[in-house]
DRENDO-1510 file (C-alpha; in Angstrom, 1 decimal, always signed):
<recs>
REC; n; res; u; v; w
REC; 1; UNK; +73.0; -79.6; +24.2 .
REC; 2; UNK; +72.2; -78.1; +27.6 .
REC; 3; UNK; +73.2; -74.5; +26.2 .
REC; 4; UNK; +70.7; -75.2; +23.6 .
REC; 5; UNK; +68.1; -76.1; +25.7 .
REC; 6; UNK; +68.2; -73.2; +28.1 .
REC; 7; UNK; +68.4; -70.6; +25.4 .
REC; 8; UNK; +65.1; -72.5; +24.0 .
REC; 9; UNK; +63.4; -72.1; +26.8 .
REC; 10; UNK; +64.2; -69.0; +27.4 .
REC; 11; UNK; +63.3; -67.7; +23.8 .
REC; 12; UNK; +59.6; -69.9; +24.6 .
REC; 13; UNK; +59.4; -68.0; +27.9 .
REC; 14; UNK; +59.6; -64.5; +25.9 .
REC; 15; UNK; +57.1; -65.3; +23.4 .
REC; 16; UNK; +54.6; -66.4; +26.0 .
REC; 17; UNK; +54.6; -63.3; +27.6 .
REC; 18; UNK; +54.6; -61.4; +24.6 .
REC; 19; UNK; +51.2; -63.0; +23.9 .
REC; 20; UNK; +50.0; -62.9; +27.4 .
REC; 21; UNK; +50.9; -59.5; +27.2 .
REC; 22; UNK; +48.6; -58.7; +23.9 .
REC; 23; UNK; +46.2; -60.4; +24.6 .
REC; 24; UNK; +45.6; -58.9; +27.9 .
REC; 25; UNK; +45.2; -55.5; +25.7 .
REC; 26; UNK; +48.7; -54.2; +26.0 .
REC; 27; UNK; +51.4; -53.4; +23.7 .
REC; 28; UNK; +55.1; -54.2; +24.7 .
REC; 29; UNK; +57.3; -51.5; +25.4 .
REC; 30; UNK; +60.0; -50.4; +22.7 .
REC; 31; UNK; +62.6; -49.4; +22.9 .
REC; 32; UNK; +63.8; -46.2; +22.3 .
REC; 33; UNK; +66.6; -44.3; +21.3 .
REC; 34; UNK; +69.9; -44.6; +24.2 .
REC; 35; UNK; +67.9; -47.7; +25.0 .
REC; 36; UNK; +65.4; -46.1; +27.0 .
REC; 37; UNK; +61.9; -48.0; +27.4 .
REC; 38; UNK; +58.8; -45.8; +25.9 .
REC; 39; UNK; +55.1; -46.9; +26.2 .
REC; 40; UNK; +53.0; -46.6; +23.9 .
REC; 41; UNK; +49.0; -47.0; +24.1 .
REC; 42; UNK; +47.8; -49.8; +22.5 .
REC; 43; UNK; +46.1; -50.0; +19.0 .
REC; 44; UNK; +42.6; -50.3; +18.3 .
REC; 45; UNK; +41.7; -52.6; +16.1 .
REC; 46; UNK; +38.7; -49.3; +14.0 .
REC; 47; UNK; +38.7; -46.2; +15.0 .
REC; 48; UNK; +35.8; -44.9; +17.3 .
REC; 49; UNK; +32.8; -43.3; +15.5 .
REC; 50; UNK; +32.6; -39.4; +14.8 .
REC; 51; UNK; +30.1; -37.7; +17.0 .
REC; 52; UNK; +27.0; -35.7; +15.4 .
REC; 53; UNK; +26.8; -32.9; +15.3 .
REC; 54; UNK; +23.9; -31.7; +17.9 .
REC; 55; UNK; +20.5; -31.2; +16.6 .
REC; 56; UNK; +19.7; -27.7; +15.7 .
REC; 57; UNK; +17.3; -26.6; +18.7 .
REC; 58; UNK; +14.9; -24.7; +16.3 .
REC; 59; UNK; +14.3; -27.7; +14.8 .
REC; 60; UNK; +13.7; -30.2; +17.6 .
REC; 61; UNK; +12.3; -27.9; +20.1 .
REC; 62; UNK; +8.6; -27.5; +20.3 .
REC; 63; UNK; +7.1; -23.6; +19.3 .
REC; 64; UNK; +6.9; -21.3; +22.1 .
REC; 65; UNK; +3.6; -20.8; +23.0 .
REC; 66; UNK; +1.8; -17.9; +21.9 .
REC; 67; UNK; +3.6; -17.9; +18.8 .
REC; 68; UNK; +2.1; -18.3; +14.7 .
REC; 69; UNK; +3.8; -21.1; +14.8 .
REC; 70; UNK; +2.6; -23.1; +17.7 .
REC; 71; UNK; -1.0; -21.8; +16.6 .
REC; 72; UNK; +0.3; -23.5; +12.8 .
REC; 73; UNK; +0.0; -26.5; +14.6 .
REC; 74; UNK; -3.3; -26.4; +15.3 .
REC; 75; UNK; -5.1; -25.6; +12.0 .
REC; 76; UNK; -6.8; -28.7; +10.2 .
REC; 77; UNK; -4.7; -29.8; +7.3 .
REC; 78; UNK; -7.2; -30.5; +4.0 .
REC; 79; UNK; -7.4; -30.4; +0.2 .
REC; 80; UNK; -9.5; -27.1; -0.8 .
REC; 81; UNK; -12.9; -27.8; -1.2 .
REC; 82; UNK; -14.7; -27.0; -4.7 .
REC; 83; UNK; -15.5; -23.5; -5.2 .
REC; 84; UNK; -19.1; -24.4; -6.0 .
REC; 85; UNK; -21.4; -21.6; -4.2 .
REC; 86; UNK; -19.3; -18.8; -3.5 .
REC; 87; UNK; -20.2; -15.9; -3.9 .
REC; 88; UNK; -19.1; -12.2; -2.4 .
REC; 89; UNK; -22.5; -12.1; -1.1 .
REC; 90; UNK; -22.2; -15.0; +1.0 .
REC; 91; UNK; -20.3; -12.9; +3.0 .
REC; 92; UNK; -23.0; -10.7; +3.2 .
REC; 93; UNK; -22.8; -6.7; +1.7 .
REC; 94; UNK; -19.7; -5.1; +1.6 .
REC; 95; UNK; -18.3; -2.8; +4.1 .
REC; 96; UNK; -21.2; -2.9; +6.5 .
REC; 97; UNK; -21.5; -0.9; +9.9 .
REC; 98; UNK; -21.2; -4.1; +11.9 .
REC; 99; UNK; -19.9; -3.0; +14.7 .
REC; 100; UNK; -22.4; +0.2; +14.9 .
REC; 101; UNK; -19.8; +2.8; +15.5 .
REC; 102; UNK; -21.7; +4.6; +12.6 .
REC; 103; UNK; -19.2; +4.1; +10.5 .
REC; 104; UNK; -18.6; +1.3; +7.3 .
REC; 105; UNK; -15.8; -1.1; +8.1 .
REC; 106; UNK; -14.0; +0.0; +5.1 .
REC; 107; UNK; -13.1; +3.7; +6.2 .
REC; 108; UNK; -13.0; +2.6; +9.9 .
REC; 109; UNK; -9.7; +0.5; +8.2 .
REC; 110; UNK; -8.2; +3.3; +6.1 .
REC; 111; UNK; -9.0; +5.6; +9.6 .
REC; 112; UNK; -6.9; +2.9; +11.4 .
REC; 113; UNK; -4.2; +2.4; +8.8 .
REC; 114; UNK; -3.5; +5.8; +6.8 .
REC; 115; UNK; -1.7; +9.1; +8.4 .
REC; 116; UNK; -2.5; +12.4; +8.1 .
REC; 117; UNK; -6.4; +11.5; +7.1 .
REC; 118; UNK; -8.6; +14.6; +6.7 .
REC; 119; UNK; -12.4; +13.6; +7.1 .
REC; 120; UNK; -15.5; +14.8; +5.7 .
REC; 121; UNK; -17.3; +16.4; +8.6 .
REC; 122; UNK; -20.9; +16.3; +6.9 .
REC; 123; UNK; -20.6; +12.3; +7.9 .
REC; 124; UNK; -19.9; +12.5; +11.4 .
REC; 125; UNK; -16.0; +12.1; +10.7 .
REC; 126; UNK; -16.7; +8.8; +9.4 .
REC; 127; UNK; -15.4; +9.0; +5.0 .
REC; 128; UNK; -12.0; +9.5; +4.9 .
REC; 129; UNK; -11.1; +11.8; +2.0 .
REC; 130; UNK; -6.9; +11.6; +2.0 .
REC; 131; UNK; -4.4; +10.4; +4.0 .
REC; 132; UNK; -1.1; +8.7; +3.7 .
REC; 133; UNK; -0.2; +4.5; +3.9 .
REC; 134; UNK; +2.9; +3.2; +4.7 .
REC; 135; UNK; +1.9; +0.4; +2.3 .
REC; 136; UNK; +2.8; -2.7; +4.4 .
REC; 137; UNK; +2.8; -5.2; +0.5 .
REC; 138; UNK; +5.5; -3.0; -1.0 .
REC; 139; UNK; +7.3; -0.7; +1.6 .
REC; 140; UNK; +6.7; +1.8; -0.4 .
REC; 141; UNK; +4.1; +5.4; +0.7 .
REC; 142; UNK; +1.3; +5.8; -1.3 .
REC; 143; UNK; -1.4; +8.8; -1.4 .
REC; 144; UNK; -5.0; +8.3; -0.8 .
REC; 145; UNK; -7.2; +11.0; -2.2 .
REC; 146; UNK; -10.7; +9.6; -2.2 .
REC; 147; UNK; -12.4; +10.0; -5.7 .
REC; 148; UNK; -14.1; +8.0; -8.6 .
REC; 149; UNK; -10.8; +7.8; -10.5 .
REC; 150; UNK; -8.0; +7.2; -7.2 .
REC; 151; UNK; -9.8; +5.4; -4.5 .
REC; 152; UNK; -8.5; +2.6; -6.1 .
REC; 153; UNK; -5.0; +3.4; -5.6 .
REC; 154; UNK; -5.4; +2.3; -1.3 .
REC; 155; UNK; -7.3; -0.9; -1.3 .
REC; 156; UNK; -8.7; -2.9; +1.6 .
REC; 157; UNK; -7.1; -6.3; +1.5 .
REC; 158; UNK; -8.9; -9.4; +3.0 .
REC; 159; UNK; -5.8; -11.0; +4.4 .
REC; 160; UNK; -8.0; -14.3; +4.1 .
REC; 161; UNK; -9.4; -13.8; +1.0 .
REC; 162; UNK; -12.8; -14.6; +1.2 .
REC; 163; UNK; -12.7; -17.0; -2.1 .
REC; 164; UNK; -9.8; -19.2; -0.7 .
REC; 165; UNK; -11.7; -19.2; +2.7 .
REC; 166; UNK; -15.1; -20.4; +1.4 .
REC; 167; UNK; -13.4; -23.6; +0.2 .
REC; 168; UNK; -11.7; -24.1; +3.4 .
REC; 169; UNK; -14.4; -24.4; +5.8 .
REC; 170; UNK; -16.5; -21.0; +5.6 .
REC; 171; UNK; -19.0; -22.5; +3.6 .
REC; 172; UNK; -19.9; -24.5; +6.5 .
REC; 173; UNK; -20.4; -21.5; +8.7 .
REC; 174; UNK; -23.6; -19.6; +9.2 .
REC; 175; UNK; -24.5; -16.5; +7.7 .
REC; 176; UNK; -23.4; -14.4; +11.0 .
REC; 177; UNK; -19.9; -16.1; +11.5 .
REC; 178; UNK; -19.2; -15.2; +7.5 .
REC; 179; UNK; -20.5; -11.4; +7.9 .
REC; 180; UNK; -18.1; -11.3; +10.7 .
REC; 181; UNK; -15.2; -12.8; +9.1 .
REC; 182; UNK; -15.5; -10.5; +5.7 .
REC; 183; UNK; -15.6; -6.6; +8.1 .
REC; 184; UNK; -13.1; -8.9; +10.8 .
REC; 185; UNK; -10.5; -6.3; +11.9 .
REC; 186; UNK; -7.9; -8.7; +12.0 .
REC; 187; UNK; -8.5; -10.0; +8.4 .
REC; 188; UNK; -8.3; -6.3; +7.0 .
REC; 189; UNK; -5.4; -4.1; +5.7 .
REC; 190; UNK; -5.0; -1.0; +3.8 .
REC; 191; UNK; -3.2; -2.0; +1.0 .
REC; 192; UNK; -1.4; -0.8; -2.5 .
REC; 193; UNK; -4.2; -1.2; -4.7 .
REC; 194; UNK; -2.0; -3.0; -8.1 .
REC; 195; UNK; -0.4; -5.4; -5.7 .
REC; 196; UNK; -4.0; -6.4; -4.0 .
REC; 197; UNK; -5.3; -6.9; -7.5 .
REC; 198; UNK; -2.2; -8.8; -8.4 .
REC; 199; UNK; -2.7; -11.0; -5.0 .
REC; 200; UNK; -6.0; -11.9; -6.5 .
REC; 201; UNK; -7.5; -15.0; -3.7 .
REC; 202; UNK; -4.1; -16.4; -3.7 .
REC; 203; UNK; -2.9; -17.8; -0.6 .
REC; 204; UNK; +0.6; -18.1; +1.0 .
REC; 205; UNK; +1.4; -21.1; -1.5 .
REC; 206; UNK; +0.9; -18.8; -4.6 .
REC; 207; UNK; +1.5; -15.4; -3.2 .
REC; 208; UNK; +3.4; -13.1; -0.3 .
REC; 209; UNK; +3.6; -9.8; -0.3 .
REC; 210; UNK; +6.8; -8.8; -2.3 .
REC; 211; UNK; +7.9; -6.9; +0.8 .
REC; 212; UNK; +10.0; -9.3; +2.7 .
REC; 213; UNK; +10.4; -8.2; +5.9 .
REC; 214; UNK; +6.2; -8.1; +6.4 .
REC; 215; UNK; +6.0; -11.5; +5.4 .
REC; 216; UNK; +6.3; -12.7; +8.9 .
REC; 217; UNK; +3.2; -10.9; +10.5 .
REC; 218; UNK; +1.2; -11.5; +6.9 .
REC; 219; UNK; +1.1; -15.0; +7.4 .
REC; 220; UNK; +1.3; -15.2; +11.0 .
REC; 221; UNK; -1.7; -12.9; +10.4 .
REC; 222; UNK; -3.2; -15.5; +7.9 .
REC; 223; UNK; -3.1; -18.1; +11.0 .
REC; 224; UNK; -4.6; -16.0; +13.2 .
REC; 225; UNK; -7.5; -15.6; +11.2 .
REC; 226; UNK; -8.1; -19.3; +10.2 .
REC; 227; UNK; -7.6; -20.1; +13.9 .
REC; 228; UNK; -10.2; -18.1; +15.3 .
REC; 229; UNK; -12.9; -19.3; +12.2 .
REC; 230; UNK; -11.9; -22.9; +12.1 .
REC; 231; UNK; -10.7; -22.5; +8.4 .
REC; 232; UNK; -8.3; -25.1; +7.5 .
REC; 233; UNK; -5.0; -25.1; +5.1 .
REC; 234; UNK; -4.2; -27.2; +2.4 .
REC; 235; UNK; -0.4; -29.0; +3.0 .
REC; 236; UNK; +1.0; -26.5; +0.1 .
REC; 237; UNK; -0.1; -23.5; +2.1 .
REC; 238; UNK; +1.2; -24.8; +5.7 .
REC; 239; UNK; +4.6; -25.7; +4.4 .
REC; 240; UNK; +4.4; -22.5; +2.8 .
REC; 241; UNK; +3.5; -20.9; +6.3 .
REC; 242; UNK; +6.1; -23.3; +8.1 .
REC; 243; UNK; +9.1; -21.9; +5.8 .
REC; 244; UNK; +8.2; -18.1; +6.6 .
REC; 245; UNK; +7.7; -18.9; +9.9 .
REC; 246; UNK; +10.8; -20.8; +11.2 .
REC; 247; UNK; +13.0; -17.8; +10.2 .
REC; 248; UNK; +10.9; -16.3; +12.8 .
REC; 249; UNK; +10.0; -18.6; +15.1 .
REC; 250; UNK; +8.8; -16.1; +18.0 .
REC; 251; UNK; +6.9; -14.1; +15.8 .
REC; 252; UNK; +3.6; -13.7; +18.2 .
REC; 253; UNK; +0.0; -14.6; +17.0 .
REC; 254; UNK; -1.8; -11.5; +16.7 .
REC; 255; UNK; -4.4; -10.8; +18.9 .
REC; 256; UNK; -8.0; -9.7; +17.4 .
REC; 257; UNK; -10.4; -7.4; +19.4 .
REC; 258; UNK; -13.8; -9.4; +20.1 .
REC; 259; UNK; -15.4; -10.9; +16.6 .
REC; 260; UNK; -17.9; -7.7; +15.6 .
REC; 261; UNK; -21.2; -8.5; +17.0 .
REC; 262; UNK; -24.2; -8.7; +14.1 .
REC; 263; UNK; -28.0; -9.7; +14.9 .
REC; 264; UNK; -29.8; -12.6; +14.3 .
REC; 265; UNK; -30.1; -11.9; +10.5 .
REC; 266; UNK; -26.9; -10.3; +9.7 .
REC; 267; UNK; -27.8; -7.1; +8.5 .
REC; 268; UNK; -26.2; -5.0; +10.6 .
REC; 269; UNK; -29.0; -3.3; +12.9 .
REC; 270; UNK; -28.5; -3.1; +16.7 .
REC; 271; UNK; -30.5; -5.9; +18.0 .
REC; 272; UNK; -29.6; -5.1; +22.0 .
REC; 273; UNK; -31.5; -1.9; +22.4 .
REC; 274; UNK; -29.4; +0.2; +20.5 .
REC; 275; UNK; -30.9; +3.2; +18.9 .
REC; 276; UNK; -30.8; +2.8; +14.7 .
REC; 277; UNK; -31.3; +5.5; +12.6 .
REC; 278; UNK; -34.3; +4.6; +10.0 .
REC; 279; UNK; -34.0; +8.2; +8.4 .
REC; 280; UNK; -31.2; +6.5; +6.2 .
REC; 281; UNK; -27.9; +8.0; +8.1 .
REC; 282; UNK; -24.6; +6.6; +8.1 .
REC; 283; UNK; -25.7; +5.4; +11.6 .
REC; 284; UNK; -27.8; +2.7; +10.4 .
REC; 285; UNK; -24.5; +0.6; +9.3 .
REC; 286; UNK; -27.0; -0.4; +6.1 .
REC; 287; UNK; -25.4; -0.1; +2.8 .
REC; 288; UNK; -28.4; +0.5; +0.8 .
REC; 289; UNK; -29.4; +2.8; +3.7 .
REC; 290; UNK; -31.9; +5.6; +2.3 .
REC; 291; UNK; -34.5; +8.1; +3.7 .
REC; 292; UNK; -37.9; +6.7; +4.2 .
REC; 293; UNK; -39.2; +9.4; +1.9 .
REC; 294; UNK; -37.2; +9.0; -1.4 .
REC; 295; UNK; -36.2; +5.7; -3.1 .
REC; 296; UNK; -32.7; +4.7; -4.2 .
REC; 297; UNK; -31.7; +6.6; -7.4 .
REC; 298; UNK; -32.0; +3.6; -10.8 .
REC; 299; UNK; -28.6; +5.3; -11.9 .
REC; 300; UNK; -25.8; +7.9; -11.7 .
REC; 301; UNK; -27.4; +9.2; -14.3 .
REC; 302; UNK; -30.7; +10.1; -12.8 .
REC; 303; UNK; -28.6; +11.0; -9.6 .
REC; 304; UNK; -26.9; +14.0; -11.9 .
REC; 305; UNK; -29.9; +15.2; -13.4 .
REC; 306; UNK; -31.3; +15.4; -9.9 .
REC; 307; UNK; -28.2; +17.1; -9.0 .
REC; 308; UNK; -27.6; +14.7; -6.0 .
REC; 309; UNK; -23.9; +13.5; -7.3 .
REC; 310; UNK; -22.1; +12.6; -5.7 .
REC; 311; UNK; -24.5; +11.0; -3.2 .
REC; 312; UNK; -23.2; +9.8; +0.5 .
REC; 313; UNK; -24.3; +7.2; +2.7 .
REC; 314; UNK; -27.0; +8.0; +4.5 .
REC; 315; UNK; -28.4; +10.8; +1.9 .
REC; 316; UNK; -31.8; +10.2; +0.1 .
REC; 317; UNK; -31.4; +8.6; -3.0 .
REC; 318; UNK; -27.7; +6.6; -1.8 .
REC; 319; UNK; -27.6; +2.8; -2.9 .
REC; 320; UNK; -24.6; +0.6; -2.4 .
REC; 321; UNK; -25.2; -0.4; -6.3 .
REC; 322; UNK; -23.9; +3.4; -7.1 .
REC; 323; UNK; -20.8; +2.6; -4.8 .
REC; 324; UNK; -18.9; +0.7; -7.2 .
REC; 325; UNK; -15.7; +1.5; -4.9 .
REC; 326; UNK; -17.3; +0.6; -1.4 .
REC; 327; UNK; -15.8; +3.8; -0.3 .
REC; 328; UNK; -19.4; +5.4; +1.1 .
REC; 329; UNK; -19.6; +7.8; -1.7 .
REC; 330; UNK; -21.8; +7.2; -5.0 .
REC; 331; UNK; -21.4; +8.7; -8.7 .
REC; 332; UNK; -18.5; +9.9; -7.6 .
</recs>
């Protein structure tokens, strides 16, 4: 009976320090084999939860200033306002002299943008007649060769188009602010003529230049332009925007020289002393520019029997009516 008892007690002693010792959070040692002790760690009861993975920094990190797509940021996000109103000559006439270098805005932009330009001397330099674009919309080179029948082929591109920005704030600008934003530097390209006319007023939602590797300075141009003339985007165009931009995210804003300066009345004239030209030169930056003695020809027609075609800028007879290209040169 006392043999019993002590080897109960005993046997109680173990278990209670086998349950001390879980319950203190450690596991009993085993033993191994030759009879060696090994610990193990104890058991947890679930296993410990996975780490994240860290967040992508692109993606949490704020745009570097400077950048398209910190300036993203800051343009107005709207629906597009009806197109009731607009017209191209809200913008005032095309391809004015309004910076009064005495020369139209659209061959100061084929000057800046084509190579190998040969200019016709009689207008102080200022009509391109050829040259060569590195076509920024298709990668591709295409010949300029100025002419009724192939000006087309180098268009000017309105990066903005003027359509899609009247129904995103220009119609609330004034007269001067919209002259300026249609001969804007910054909103002007010299373009493949089939793809501009394929671009239509589209904007980064419905169309990007099938070159790819332009598409980040095209829209990073888009959102410089809308920036600097408060133009808003619709949320279709800024996601649009977001998705070209965040594959490169430190593609810089470009920077646009001051806004070309017009007077009062947005027609072109120096109003800060300047001399104008009123004999009807290409100096005078005026379209319909004529000499005071001879009226603009009614037609092309009565241009040719005058033998006047083609008729420049800035020669008697010239109207911006027989300039159906905008190039500077009538009945071609």
């Amino acid at each position: 009976m006392t043999r019993r008892g002590g080897a109960g007690a005993a046997l109680g002693l173990s278990v209670a320090l086998l349950l001390g010792a879980c319950a203190g959070g450690l596991e009993p040692a085993s033993t191994g084999l030759g009879g060696e002790d090994v610990e193990r760690p104890a058991a947890t009861s679930t296993p410990a939860p996975a780490e994240s993975a860290p967040a992508d920094p692109d993606e949490s990190a704020p745009a570097a200033s400077g950048t398209a797509l910190a300036a993203l940021d800051t343009l107005a996000v709207k629906g597009r306002a009806p197109k009731t109103g607009y017209s191209r000559d809200q913008f005032g006439p095309a391809w004015a002299d309004v910076d009064h270098n005495g020369c139209d805005t659209r061959n100061d932009i084929l000057a800046r943008d084509l190579t190998r330009t040969v200019t016709d001397p009689g207008t102080h330099d200022c009509i391109v007649l050829s040259g060569v674009l590195a076509d920024p919309y298709t990668a591709t080179t295409v010949d300029f060769l100025r002419g009724q029948a192939t000006s087309t082929a180098v268009q000017i591109d309105h990066v903005v188009a003027m359509s899609d920005a009247w129904q995103k704030g220009a119609q609330q600008l004034d007269g001067v602010a919209r002259r300026q934003l249609a001969n804007d530097p910054l909103n002007l390209l010299a373009v493949d003529g089939p793809t501009n006319a394929g671009k239509g007023d589209g904007d980064a939602a419905t169309w990007l230049p099938p070159n790819k590797t332009f598409r980040c300075q095209y829209v990073a141009r888009q959102v410089a332009v809308k920036q600097a003339y408060a133009l808003w985007v619709t949320q279709a165009e800024h996601d649009a925007i977001a998705t070209v931009l965040t594959r490169c995210p430190d593609e810089p804003l470009p920077a646009g020289g001051p806004a070309p300066r017009v007077d009062d009345a947005g027609d072109g004239t120096a109003s800060d002393g300047a001399a104008s030209n009123d004999t009807g030169s290409a100096e005078t930056g005026s379209d319909d520019a004529t000499s005071e003695t001879q009226a603009p020809f009614a037609s092309c027609a009565e241009a040719r029997d005058a033998g006047a075609a083609p008729v420049r800028r800035g020669d008697p007879g010239y109207s911006s009516r027989l300039d159906g290209d905008g190039d500077g040169v009538g009945c071609e």
